[in-house]
C-alpha positions as a printed NumPy array, in Angstrom:
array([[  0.   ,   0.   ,   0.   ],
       [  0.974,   3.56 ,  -0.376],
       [  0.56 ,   6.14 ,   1.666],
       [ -1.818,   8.134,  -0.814],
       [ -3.92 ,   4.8  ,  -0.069],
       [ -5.789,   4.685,   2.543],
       [ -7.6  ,   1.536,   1.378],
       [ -5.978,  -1.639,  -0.073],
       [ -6.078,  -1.698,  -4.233],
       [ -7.314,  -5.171,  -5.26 ],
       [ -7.216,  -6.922,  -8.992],
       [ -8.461, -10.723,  -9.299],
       [ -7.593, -12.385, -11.793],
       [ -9.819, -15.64 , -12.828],
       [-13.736, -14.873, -12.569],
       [-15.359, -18.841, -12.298],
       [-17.02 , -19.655,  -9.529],
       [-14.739, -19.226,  -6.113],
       [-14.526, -15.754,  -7.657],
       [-18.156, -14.917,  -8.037],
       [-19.05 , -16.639,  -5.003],
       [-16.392, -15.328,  -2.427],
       [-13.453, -13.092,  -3.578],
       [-15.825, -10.351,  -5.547],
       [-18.763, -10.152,  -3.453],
       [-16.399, -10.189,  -0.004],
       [-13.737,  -7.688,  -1.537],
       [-16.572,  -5.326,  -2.607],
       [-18.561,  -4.949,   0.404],
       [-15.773,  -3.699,   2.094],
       [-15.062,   0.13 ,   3.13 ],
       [-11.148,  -0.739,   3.818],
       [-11.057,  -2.455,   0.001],
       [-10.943,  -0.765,  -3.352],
       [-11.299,  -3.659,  -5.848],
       [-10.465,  -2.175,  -8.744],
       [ -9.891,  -4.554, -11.479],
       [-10.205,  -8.041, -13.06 ],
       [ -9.071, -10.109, -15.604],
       [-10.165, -13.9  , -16.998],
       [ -9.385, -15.767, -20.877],
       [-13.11 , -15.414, -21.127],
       [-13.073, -10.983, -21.308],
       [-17.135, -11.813, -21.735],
       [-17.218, -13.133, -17.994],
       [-15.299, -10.859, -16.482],
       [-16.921,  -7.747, -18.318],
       [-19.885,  -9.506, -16.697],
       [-19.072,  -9.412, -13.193],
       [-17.263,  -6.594, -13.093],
       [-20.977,  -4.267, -14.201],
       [-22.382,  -6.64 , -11.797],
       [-20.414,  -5.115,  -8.946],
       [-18.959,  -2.199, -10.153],
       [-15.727,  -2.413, -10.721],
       [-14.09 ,  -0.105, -12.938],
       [-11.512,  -1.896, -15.228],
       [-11.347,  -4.924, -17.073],
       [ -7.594,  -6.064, -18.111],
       [ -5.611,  -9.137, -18.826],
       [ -4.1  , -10.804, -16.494],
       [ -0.151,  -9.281, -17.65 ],
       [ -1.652,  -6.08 , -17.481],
       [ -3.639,  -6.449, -13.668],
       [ -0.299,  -7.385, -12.359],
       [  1.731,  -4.972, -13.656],
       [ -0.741,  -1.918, -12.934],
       [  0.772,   0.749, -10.982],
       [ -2.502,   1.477,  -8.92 ],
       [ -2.776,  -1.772,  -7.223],
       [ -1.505,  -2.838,  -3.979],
       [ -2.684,  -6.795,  -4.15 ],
       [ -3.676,  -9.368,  -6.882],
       [ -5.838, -12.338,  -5.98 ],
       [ -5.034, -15.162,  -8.399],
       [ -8.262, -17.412,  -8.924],
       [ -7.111, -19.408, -11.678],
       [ -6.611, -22.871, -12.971],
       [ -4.197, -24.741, -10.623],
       [ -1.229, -24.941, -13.488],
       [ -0.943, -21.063, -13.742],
       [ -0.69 , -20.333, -10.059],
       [  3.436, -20.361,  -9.571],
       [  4.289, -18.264, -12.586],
       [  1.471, -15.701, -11.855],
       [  1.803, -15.389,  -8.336],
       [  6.142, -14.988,  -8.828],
       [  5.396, -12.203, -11.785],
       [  2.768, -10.402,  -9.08 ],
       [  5.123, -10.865,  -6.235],
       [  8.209,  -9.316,  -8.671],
       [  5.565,  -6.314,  -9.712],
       [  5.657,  -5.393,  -6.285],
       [  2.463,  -6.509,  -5.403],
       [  0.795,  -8.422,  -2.157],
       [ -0.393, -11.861,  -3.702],
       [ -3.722, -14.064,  -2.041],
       [ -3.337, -17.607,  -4.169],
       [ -6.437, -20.153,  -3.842],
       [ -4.623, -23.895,  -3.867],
       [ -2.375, -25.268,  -4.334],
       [  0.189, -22.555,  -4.315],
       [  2.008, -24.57 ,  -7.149],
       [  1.189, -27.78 ,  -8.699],
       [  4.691, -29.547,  -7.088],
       [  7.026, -28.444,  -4.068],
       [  9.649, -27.325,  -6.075],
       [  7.061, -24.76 ,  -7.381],
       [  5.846, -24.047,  -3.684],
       [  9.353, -23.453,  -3.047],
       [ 10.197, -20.911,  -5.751],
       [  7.838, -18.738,  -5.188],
       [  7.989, -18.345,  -0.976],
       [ 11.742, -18.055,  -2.255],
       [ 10.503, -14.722,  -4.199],
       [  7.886, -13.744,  -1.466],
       [ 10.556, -13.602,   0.825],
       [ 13.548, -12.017,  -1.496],
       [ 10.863,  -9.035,  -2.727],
       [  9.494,  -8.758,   0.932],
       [  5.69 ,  -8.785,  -0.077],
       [  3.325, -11.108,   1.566],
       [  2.009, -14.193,  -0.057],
       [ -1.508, -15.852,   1.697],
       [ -2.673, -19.682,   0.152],
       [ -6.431, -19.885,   0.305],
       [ -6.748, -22.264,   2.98 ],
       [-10.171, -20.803,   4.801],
       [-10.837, -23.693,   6.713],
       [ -8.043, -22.859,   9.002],
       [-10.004, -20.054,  10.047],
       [-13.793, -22.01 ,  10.603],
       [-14.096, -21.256,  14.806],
       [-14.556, -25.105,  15.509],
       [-10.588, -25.664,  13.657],
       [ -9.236, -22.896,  15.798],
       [-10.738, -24.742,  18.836],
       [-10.102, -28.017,  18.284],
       [ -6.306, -27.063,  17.421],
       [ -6.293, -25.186,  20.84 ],
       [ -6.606, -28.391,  22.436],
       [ -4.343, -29.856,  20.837],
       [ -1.64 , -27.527,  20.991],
       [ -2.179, -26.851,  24.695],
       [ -1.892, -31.32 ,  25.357],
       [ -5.372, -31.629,  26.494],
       [ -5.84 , -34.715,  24.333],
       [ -2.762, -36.312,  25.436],
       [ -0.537, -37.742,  22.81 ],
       [ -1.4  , -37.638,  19.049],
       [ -1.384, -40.671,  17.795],
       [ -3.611, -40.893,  14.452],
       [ -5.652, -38.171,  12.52 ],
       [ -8.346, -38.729,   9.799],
       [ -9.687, -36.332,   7.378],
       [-12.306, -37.219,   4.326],
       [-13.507, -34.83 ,   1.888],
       [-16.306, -36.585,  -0.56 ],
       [-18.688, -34.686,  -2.872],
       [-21.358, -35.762,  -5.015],
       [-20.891, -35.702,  -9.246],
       [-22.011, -32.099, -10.434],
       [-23.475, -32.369, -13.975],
       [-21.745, -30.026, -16.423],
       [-22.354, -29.194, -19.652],
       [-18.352, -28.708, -21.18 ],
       [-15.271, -30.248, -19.383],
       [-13.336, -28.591, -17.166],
       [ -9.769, -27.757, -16.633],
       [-10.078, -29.785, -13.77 ],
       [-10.436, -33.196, -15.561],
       [ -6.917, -32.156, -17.148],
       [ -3.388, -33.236, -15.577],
       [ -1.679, -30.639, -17.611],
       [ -4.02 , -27.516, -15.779],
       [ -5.368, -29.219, -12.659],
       [ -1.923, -31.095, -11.775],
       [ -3.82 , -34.15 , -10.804],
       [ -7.527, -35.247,  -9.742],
       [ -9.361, -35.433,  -6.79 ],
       [ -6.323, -35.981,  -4.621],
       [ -5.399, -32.38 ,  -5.436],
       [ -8.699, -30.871,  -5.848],
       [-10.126, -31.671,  -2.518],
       [ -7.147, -33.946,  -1.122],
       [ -4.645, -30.525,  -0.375],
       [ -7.114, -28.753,   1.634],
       [ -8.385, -32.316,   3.213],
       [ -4.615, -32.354,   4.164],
       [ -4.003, -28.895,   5.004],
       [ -6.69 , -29.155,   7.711],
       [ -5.245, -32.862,   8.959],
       [ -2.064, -31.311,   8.905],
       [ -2.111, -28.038,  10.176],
       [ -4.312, -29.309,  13.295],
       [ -1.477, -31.16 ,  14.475],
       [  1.446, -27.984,  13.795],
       [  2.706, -30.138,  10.321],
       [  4.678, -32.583,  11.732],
       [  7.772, -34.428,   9.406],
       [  6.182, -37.616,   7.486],
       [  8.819, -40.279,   6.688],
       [  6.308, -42.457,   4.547],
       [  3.255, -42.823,   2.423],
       [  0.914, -45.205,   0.289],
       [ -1.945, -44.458,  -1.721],
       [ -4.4  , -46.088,  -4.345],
       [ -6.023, -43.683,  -6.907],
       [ -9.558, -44.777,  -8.917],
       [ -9.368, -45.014, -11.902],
       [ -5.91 , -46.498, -11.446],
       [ -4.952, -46.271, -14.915],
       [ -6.746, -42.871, -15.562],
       [ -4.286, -39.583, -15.725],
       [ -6.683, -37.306, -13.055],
       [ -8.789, -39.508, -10.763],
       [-11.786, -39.618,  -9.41 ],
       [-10.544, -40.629,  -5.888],
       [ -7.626, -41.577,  -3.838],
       [ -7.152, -43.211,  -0.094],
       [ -3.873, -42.215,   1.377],
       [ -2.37 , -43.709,   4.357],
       [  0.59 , -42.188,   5.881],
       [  3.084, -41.868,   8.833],
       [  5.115, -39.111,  10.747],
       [  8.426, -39.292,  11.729],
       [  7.37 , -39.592,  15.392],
       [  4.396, -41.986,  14.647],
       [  1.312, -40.073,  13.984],
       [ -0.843, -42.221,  11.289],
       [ -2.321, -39.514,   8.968],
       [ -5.021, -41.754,   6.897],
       [ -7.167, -39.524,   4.156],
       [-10.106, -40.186,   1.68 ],
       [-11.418, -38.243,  -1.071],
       [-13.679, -38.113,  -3.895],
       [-15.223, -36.135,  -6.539],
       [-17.913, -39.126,  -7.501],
       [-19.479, -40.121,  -3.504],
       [-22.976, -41.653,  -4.442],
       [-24.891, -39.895,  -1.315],
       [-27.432, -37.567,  -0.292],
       [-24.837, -35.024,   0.168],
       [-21.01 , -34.097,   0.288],
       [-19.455, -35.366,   3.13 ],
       [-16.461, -33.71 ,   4.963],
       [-14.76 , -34.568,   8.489],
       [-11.544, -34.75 ,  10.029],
       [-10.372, -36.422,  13.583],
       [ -7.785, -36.375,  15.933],
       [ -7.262, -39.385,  18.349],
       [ -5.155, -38.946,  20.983],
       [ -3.98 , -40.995,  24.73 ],
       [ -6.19 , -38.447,  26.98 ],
       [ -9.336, -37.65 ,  24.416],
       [-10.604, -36.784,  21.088],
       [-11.632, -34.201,  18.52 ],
       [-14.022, -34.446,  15.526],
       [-15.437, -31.975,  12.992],
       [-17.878, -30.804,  11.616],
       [-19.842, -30.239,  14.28 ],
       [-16.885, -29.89 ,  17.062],
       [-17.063, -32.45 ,  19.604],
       [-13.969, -32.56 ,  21.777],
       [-13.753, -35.586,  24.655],
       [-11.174, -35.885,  27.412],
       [-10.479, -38.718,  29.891],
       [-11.191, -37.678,  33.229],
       [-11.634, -40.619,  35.929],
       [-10.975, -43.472,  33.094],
       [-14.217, -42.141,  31.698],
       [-14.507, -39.679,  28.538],
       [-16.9  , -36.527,  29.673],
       [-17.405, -34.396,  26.513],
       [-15.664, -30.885,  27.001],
       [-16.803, -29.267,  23.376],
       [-16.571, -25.648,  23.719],
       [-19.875, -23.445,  22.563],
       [-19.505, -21.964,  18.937],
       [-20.083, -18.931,  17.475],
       [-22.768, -19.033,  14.445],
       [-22.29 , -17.684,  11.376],
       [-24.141, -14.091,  11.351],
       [-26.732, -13.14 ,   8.775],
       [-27.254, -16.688,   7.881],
       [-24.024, -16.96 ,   5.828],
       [-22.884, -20.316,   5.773],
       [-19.43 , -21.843,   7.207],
       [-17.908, -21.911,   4.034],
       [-18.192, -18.149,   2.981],
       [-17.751, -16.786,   6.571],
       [-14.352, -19.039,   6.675],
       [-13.335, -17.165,   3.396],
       [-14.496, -13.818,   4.743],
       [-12.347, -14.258,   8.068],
       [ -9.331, -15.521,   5.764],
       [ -9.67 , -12.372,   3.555],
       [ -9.709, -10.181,   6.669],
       [ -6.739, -11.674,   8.176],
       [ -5.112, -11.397,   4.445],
       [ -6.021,  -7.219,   4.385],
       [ -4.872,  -7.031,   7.953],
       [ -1.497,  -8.324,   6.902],
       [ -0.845,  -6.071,   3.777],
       [ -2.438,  -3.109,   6.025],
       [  0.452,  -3.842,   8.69 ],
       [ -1.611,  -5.025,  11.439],
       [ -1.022,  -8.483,  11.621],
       [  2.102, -10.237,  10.993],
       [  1.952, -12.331,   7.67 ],
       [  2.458, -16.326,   8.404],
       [  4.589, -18.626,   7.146],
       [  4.031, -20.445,   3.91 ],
       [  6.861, -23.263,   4.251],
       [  3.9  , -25.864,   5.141],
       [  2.697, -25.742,   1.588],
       [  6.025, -27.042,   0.527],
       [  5.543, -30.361,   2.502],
       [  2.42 , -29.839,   1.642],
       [  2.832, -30.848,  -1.791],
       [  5.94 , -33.055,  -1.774],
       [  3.207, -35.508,   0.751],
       [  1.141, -34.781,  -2.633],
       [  3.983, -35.92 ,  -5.127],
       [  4.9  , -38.991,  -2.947],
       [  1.156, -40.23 ,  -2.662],
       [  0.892, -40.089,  -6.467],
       [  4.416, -41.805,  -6.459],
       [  3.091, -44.565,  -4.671],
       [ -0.284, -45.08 ,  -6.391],
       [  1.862, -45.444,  -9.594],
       [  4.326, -47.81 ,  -8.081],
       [  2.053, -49.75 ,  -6.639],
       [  4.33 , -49.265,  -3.472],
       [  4.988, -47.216,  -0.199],
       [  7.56 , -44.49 ,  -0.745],
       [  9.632, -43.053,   1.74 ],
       [ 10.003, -38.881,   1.711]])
């Protein structure tokens, strides 16, 4: 930001869905936010939104980044162009919010935090569900040893087939960088992860379906830490239910923590008495997806204001070598070693 500024200068580039549905509509009800541009291959789409909510230019993507009156760019694109944007925004100078993955490998993950941290400009993954109250809680716990020692964690992130009427870039290795294990596996992870502070993992197996298709429709992962935490994982794009179906749990020697909804259990007495803290609800109705986004966006303006102190992005390095091994294994046939 400048000083001439008092409000942040947003561009987005990429106008599909997550756009529409979160990053425009969030960005543009806010008094402390000038969004000021977009950009998408499809100019129709953008134009679109853009007289939908106001905003006043229309660019491509080259152009948005380099633009001398913008402070940020939020890059909403397909997965494949998310490390060569995000290092041209960070080299314009500008504040960068990526959705995931940050890059479709590690080594990609790696070169641009390298860049974030040589230009000095903060770089924020889109990883809301770090910020849904019940995850904040439930990592409390954990962090402060009330469940004892963690010994296994389980996420799952299913959802049901959505009709469509063309493909999409997701269905393509070259764009999407893989299938469902990448589509709803790195978040899954993330959240496993990052509620038990990222510990080292020494090994991994995993089976894909299709097994001989190039971007699949599921994957099961089982893996370990280096100090024995089992990290076991499911996802799918194809679940056959009445609805999508998304969970993680933490087992450890003194209790328990599941979500969604938060339920935390402790032993106390060689009995478990349930010790789940009251949550806030969402105001106005919104639902826990969007108000996880709109906290995550806060917390992102709040860093490039100078108010909060950006975090690390080193996870999303392990992140996605955990990623490259799985799909290592499910092509080997065979548990790999990291």
């Amino acid at each position: 930001m400048t000083e001439a500024s008092p409000s942040v200068r947003i561009g987005v580039i990429g106008t599909g869905a997550i756009s529409q549905v979160v990053h425009v509509p969030i960005f543009s009800e806010r008094e402390d936010v000038d969004l000021l541009a977009l950009a998408d291959a499809d100019v129709h789409k953008a134009k679109a939104l853009s007289k939908r909510f106001e905003i006043p230019l229309v660019l491509d993507p080259e152009a948005l980044i380099t633009h001398d009156d913008l402070d940020a760019v939020v890059i909403c694109t397909p997965n494949h162009l998310h490390e060569e944007m995000a290092i041209a925004a960070l080299e314009a100078g500008k504040d960068v919010f990526v959705e995931r993955p940050l890059a479709t490998t590690s080594a990609g993950a790696a070169r641009v935090i390298e860049v974030a941290e040589r230009t000095g400009r903060v770089l924020v993954v889109g990883m809301p569900h770090r910020f849904r109250p019940g995850v904040v809680a439930l990592r409390s716990f954990i962090a402060g040893g009330e469940l004892g020692d963690v010994y296994a964690v389980r996420g799952s992130w299913m959802t049901r087939p959505v009709p469509s009427a063309r493909p999409s870039w997701r269905e393509e290795q070259a764009l999407a960088g893989g299938g469902a294990l990448v589509d709803l596996g790195v978040a899954a992870l993330d959240l496993c992860l990052w509620l038990i502070d990222f510990p080292t993992m020494k090994r991994v197996s995993c089976v894909t379906s299709p097994a001989d298709n190039p971007v699949e429709d599921a994957a099961t992962l089982m893996a370990e830490s280096t100090d024995g935490v089992a990290l076991t994982l499911e996802v799918s794009n194809k679940l056959f239910a009445a609805e999508d179906r998304y969970y993680a749990r933490v087992m450890g020697t003194e209790g328990s923590g599941s979500l969604p909804p938060l339920e935390v259990f402790k032993q106390l007495g060689g009995r478990p008495l349930e010790v789940t803290p009251r949550q806030p609800k969402p105001s106005g109705g919104e639902n826990p997806y969007t108000n996880a986004y709109r906290r995550q966006l806060d917390d992102f303006v709040q860093v490039v204001t100078g108010r909060r102190e950006p975090e690390p992005q080193h996870t999303q390095v392990a992140l996605m070598a955990l990623v490259e091994a799985a799909y290592e294994s499910a092509a080997s046939g065979r548990e790999v070693e990291l």
